[in-house]
ROVEXMI-8822 format. One record per residue (C-alpha): x negated, y, z; residue number from 0. Coordinates in steps of 0.02 Angstrom, whole numbers. Layout:
{rec {X, Y, Z}, NUM}
...
//
This chain:
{rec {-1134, -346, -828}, 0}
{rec {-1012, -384, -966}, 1}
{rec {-1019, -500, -1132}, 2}
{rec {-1093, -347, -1240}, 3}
{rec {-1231, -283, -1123}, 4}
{rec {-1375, -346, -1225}, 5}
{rec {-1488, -403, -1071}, 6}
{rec {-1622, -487, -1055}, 7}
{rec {-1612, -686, -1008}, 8}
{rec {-1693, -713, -861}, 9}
{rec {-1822, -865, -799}, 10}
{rec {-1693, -1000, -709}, 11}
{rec {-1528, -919, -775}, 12}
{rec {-1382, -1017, -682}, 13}
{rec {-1275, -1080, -823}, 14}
{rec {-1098, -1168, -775}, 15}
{rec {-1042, -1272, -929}, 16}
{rec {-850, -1305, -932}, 17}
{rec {-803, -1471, -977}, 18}
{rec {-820, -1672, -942}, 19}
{rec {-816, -1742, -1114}, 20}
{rec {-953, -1791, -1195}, 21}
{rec {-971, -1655, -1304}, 22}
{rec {-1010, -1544, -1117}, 23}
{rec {-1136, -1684, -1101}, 24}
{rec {-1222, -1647, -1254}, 25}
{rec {-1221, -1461, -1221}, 26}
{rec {-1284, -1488, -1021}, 27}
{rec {-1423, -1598, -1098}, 28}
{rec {-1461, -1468, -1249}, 29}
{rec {-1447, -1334, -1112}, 30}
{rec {-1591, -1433, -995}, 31}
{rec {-1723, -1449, -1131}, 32}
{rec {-1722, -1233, -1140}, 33}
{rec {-1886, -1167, -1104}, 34}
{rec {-1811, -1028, -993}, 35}
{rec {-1758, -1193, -854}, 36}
{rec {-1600, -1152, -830}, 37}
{rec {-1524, -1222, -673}, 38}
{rec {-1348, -1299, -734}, 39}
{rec {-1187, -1340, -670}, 40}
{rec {-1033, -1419, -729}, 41}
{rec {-853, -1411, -684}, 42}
{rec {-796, -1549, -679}, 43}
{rec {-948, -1639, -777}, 44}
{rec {-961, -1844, -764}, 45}
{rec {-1090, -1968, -721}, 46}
{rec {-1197, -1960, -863}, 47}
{rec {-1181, -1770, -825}, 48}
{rec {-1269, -1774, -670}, 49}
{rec {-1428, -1834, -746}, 50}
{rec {-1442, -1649, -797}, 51}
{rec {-1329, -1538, -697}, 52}
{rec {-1237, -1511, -525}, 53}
{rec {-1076, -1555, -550}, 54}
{rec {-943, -1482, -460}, 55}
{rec {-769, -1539, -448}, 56}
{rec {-664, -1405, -509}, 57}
{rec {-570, -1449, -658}, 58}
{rec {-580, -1367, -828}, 59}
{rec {-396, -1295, -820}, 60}
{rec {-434, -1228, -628}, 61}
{rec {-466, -1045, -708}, 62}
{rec {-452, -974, -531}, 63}
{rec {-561, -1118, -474}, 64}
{rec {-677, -1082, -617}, 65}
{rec {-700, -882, -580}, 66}
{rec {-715, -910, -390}, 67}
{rec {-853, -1038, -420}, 68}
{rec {-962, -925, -557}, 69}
{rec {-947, -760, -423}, 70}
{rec {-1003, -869, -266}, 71}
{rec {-1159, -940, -371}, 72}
{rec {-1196, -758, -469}, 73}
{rec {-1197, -867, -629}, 74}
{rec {-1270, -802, -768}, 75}
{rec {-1175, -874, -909}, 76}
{rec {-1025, -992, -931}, 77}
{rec {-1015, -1103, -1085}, 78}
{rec {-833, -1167, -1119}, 79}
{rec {-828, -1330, -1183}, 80}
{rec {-644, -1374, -1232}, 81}
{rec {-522, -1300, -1299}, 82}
{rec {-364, -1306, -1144}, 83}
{rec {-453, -1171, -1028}, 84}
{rec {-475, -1042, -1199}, 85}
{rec {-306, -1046, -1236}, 86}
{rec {-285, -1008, -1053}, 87}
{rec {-398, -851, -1065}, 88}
{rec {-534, -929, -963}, 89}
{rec {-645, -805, -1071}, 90}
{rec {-539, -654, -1033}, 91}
{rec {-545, -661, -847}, 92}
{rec {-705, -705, -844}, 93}
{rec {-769, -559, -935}, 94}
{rec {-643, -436, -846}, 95}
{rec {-750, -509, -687}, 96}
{rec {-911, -468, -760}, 97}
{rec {-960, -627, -818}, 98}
{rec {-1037, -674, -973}, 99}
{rec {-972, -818, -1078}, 100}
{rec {-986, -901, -1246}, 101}
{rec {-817, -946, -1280}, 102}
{rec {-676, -839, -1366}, 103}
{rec {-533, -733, -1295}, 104}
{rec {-355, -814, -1280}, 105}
{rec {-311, -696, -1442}, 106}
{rec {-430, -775, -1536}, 107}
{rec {-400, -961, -1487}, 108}
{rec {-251, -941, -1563}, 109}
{rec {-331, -998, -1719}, 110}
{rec {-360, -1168, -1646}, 111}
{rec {-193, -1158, -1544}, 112}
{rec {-73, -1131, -1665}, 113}
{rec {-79, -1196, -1834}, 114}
{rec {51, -1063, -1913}, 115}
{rec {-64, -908, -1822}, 116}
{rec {-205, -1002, -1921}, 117}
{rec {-123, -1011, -2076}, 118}
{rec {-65, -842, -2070}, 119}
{rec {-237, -769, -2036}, 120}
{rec {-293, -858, -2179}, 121}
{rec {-144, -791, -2290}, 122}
{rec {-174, -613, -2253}, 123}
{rec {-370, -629, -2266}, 124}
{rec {-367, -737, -2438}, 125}
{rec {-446, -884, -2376}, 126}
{rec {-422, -1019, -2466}, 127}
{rec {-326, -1174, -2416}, 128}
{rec {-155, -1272, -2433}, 129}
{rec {15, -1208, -2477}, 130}
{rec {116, -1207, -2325}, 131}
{rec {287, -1167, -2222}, 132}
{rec {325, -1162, -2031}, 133}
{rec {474, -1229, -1973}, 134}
{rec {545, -1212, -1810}, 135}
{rec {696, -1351, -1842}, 136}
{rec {682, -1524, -1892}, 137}
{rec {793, -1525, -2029}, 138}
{rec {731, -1379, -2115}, 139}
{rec {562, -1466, -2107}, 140}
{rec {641, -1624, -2194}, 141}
{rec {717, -1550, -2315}, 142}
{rec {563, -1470, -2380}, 143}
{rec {473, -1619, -2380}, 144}
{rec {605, -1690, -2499}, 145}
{rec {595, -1542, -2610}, 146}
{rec {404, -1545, -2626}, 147}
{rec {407, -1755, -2612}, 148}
{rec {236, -1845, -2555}, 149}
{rec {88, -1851, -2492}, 150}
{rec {117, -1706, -2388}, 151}
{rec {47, -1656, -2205}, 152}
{rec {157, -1610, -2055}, 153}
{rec {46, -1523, -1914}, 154}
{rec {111, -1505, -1730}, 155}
{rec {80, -1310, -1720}, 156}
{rec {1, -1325, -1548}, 157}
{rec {-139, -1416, -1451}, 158}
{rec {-127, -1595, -1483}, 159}
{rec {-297, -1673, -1455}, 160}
{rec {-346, -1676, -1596}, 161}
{rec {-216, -1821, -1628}, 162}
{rec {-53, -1681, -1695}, 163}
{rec {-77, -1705, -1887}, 164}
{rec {-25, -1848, -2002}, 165}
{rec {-54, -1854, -2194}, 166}
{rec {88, -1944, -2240}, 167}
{rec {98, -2047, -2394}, 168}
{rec {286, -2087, -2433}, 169}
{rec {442, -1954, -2393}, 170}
{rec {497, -2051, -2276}, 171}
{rec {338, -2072, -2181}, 172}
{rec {334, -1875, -2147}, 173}
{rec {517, -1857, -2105}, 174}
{rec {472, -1980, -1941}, 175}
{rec {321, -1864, -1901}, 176}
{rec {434, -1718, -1887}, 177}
{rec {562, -1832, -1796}, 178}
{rec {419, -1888, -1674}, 179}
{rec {333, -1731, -1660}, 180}
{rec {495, -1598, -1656}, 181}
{rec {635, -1725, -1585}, 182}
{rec {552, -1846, -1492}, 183}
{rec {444, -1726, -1417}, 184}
{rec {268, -1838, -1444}, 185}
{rec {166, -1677, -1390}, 186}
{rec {282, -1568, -1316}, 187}
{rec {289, -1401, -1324}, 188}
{rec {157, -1417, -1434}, 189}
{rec {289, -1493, -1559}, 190}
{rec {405, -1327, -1540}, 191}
{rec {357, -1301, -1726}, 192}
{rec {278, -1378, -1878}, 193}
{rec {162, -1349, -2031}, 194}
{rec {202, -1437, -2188}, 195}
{rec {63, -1409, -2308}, 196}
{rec {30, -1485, -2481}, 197}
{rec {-93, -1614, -2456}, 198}
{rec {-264, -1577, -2515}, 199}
{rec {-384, -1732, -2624}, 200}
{rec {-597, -1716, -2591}, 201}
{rec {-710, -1759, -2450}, 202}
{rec {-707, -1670, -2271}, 203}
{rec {-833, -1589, -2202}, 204}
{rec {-855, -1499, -2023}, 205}
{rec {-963, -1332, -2038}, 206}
{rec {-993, -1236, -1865}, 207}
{rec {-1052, -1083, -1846}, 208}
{rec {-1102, -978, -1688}, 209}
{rec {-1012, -797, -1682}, 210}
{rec {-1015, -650, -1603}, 211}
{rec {-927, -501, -1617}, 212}
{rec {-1019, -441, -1787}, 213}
{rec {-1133, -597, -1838}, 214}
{rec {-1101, -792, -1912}, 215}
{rec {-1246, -923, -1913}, 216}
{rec {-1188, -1079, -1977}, 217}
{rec {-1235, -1241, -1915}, 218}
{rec {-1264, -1397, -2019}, 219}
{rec {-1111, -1474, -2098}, 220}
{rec {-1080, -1641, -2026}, 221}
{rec {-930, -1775, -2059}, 222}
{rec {-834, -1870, -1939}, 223}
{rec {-716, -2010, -1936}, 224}
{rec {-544, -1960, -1875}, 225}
{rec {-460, -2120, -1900}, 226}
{rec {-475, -2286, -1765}, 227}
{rec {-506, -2420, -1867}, 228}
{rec {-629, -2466, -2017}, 229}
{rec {-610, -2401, -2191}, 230}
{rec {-528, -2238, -2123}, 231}
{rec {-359, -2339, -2057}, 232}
{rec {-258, -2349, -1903}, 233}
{rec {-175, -2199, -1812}, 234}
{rec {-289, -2034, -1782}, 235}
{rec {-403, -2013, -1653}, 236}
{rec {-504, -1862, -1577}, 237}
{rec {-660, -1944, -1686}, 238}
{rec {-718, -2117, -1678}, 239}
{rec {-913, -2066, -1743}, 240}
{rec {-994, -1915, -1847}, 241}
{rec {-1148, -1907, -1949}, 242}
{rec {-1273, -1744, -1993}, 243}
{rec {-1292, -1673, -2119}, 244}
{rec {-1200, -1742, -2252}, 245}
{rec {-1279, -1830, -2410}, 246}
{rec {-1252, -1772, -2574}, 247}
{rec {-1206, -1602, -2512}, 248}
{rec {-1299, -1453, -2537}, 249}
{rec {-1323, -1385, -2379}, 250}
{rec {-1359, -1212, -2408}, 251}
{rec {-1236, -1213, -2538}, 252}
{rec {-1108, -1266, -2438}, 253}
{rec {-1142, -1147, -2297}, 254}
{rec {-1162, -986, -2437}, 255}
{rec {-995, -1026, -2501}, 256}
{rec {-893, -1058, -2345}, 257}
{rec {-960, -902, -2275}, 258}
{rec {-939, -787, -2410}, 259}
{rec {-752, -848, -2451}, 260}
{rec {-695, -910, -2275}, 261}
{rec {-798, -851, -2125}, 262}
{rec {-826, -675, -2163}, 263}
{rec {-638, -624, -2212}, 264}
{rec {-597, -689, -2075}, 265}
{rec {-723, -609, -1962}, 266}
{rec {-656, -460, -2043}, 267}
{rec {-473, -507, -2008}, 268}
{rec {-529, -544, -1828}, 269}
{rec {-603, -371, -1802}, 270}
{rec {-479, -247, -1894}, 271}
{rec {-331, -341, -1783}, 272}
{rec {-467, -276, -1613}, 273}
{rec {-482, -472, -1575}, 274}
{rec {-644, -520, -1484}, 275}
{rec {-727, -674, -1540}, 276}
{rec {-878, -747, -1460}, 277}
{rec {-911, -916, -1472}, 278}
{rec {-901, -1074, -1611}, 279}
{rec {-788, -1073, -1750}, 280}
{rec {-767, -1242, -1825}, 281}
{rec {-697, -1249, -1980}, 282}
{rec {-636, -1424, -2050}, 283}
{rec {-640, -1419, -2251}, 284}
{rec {-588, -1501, -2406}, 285}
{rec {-730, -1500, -2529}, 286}
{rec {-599, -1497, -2674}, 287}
{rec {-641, -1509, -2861}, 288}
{rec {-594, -1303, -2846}, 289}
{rec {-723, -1260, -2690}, 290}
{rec {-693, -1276, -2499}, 291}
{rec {-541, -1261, -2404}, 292}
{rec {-471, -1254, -2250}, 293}
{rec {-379, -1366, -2152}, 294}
{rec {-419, -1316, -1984}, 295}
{rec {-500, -1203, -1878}, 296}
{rec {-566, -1263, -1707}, 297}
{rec {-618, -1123, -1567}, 298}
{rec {-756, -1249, -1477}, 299}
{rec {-896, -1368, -1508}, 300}
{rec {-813, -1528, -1629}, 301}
{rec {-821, -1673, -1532}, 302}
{rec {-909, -1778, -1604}, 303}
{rec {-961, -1679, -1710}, 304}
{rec {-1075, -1588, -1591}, 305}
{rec {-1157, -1734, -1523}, 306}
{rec {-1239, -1755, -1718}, 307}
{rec {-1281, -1569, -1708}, 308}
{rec {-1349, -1512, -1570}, 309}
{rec {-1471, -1655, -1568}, 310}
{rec {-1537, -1579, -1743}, 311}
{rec {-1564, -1425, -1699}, 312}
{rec {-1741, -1383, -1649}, 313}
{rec {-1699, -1202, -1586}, 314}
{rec {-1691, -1176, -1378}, 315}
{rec {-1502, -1168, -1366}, 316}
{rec {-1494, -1056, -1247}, 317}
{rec {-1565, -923, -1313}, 318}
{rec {-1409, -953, -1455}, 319}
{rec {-1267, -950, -1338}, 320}
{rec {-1345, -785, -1234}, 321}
{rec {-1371, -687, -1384}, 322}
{rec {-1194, -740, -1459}, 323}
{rec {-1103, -702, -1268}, 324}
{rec {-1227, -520, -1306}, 325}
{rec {-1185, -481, -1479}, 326}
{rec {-1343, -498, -1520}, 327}
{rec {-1327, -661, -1645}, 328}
{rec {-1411, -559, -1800}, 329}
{rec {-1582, -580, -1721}, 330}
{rec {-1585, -761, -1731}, 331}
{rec {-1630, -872, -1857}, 332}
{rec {-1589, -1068, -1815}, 333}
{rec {-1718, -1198, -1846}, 334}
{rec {-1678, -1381, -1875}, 335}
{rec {-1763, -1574, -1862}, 336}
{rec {-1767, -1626, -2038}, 337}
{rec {-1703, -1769, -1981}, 338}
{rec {-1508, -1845, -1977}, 339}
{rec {-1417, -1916, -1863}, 340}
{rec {-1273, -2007, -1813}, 341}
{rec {-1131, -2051, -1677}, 342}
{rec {-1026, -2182, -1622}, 343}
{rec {-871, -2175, -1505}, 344}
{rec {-848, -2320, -1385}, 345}
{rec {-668, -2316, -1337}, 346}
{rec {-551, -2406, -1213}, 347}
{rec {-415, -2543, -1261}, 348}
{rec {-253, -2460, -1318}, 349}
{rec {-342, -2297, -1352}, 350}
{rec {-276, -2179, -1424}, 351}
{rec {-96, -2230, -1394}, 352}
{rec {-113, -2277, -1208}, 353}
{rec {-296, -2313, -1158}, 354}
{rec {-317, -2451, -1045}, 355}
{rec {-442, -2388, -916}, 356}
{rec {-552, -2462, -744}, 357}
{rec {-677, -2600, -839}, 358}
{rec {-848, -2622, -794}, 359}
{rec {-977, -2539, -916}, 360}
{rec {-1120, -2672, -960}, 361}
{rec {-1273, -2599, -1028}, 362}
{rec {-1388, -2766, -1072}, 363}
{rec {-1548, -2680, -1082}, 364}
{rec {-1629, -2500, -1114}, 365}
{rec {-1575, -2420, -1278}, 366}
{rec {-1694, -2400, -1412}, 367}
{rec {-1824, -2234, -1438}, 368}
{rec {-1740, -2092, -1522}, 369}
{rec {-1542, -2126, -1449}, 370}
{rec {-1457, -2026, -1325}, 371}
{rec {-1281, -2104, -1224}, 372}
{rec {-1170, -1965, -1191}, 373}
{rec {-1033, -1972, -1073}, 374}
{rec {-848, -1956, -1107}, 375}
{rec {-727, -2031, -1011}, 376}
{rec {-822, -2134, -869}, 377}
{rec {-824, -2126, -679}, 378}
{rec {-940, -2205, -549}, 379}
{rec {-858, -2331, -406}, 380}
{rec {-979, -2329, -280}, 381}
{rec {-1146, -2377, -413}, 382}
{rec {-1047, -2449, -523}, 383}
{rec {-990, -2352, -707}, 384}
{rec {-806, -2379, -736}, 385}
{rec {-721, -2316, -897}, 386}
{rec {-598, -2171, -855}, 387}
{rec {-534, -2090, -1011}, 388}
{rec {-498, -2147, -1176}, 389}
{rec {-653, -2133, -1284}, 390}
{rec {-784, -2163, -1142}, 391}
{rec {-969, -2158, -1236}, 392}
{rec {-1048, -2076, -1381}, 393}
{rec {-1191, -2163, -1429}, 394}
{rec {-1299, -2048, -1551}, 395}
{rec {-1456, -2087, -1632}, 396}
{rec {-1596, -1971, -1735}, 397}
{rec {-1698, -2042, -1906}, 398}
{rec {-1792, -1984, -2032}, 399}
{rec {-1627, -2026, -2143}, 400}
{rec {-1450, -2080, -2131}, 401}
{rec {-1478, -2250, -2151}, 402}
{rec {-1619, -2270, -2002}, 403}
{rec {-1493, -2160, -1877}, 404}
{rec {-1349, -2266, -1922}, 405}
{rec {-1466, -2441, -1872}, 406}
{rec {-1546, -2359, -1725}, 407}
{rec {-1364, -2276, -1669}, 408}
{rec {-1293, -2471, -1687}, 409}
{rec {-1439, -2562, -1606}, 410}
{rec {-1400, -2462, -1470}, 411}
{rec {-1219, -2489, -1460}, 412}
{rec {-1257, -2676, -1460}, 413}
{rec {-1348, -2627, -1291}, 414}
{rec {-1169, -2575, -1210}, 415}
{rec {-1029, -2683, -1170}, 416}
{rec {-843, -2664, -1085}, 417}
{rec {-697, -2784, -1107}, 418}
{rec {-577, -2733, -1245}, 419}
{rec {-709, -2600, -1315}, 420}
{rec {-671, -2512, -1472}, 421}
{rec {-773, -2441, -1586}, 422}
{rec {-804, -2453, -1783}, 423}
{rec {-952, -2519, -1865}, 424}
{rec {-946, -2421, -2003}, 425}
{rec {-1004, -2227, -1939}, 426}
{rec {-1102, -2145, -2091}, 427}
{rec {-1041, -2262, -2227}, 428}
{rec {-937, -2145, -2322}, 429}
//
């Protein structure tokens, strides 16, 4: 069987979900509510993980590990949580073994792992979004940021967790992100080269949409909070919290525009340069006073963004993610809880610099109705939950508006404790 045989799902599919973050916990528990039963794995999964699926330790950069494992169980479909393992060409080999997945070849990761192969995607396919220049030495990269002046964004051009961009707000402020990121080496050789792009003023947004090879269906638009500490300050972060969908914005709107102007040339783009693309493309925007634009493309699930979403959506998941590893997206039509919700990381001391790991987890009592705890960075010792990673929960709640998620998402955090926790208490204010 390969990704574009358009076969039928069968009852109990075996589906092995890549991943041990939280946003692979929100897609193992989406996964367990399908009506087809699915019986689910996860490599390497966590403890909250286990509730739902067998976990298996194999870890999500073991592609060889990864292959072996799907053959030996006949697995039906492997979902690809993060982003490492695509950029790998975990999707490649897997489909060259006869494997279906929902998760994009290593060609077209490359919109996620390099910044400049985003930006010139976007160049060539007239989507719009920030002036820019690559720059492969530090001093070139300097003196353009004197010539243009500030604000102004430098961009590690490779994986960085989510942590390689910083909107500087003086000259000198971007000249030691380029020092940190191309001298220093803060991300390696993800730091080989940098994007400095004009710095864009509006609100962000975070639309997803599931792809195959000929169809988009976008997702809701959600917003999350990038930086660690309250009021949007303190150093960037993977996410400290999301909320969906986003207030004031016109949904529909929203997703009309960004697919007419962004997602479709670049579908286009995708296809005419023979680069297979099944999967999520995330695209992180600027709602600017002249329309949406791009700042980033992501080639997974957000996290946390998909611990607002996938809770919202009232469609069987699974059915999504086969017909999108098919190419057989432009038969579905997504339905959604007219509800929102929100999310709220709980991270470790020293996070995101050096997280401080190995406290107890405390949780006081049972969490309210309507919340889900999804599992990040945690381990079990013996019976006990330790925290193991740097942002170790996502607490997410459901109500019938912002407002009643963000209580119920915080009267459940007040249920959790570890020494040194840090989270902010003010997810879904903006």
């Amino acid at each position: 069987m390969t990704s574009t045989s358009k076969a039928d799902l069968p009852q109990n599919p075996k589906v092995l979900v890549v991943g041990g973050g939280a946003r692979e916990h929100a897609l193992a528990w989406k996964l367990a509510q399908s009506r087809h039963k699915p019986v689910l794995f996860a490599a390497p999964g966590n403890p909250g993980i286990r509730d739902v699926a067998e976990c298996v330790d194999i870890q999500a950069n073991d592609i060889s590990g990864l292959i072996g494992f799907a053959k030996s169980q006949a697995v039906h479909l492997v979902v690809v949580g993060p982003e490492a393992p695509l950029a790998q060409g975990l999707a490649d080999e897997l489909l060259a073994a006869g494997i279906p997945v929902f998760g994009p070849s290593q060609n077209g990761a490359q919109l996620e792992t390099s910044k400049a192969f985003a930006k010139q995607v976007m160049a060539e396919a007239g989507v719009p979004t920030a002036a820019y220049k690559v720059f492969e030495r530090a001093e070139d990269a300097k003196d353009y940021v004197r010539a243009q002046g500030a604000p102004i964004v430098i961009k590690a051009d490779g994986l960085a967790a989510g942590k390689g961009v910083v909107v500087a707000q003086t000259e000198a402020e971007a000249e030691g992100a380029i020092d940190n990121i191309m001298t220093h080496h803060q991300f390696g050789e993800a730091g080989a080269r940098v994007v400095v792009e004009a710095a864009l003023t509006g609100s962000e947004a975070s639309l997803m949409y599931f792809v195959d090879k000929n169809t988009f269906v976008p997702m809701l638009p959600a917003q999350d909070h990038k930086r660690l500490g309250e009021g949007d300050t303190g150093p960037n972060t993977g996410g400290m919290g999301a909320f969906a969908p986003i207030p004031g914005v016109d949904t529909t709107g929203l997703q009309q525009q960004v697919s007419e102007t962004i997602v479709q040339p670049v579908m286009n783009w995708l296809q005419e340069h023979e680069i297979p693309f099944r999967g999520v493309l995330y695209v992180g925007l600027m709602l600017t006073e002249s329309g949406p634009q791009v700042i980033e493309f992501n080639v997974r699930f957000g996290d946390p963004e998909a611990e607002v979403v996938l809770p919202l959506l009232q469609s069987d998941v699974l059915d999504i993610l086969w017909a999108a590893a098919h190419d057989s997206l432009s038969d579905t039509v997504l339905e959604w809880h007219d509800e929102s919700a929100v999310c709220v990381v709980m991270a470790t001391p020293g996070y995101p610099k050096s997280a401080k790991t190995g406290q107890e987890i405390h949780f006081s009592k049972e969490l309210p109705q309507h919340t889900v705890c999804f599992h990040a960075g945690t381990k079990l010792d013996g019976t006990t939950l330790m925290t193991a990673g740097g942002r170790v929960l996502t607490v997410c709640a459901r109500g019938e508006n912002l407002d009643t998620a963000r209580r119920i998402a915080y009267d459940a955090v007040d249920c959790i404790s570890f020494e040194g926790m840090q989270m902010r208490s003010d997810i879904g204010e903006k």
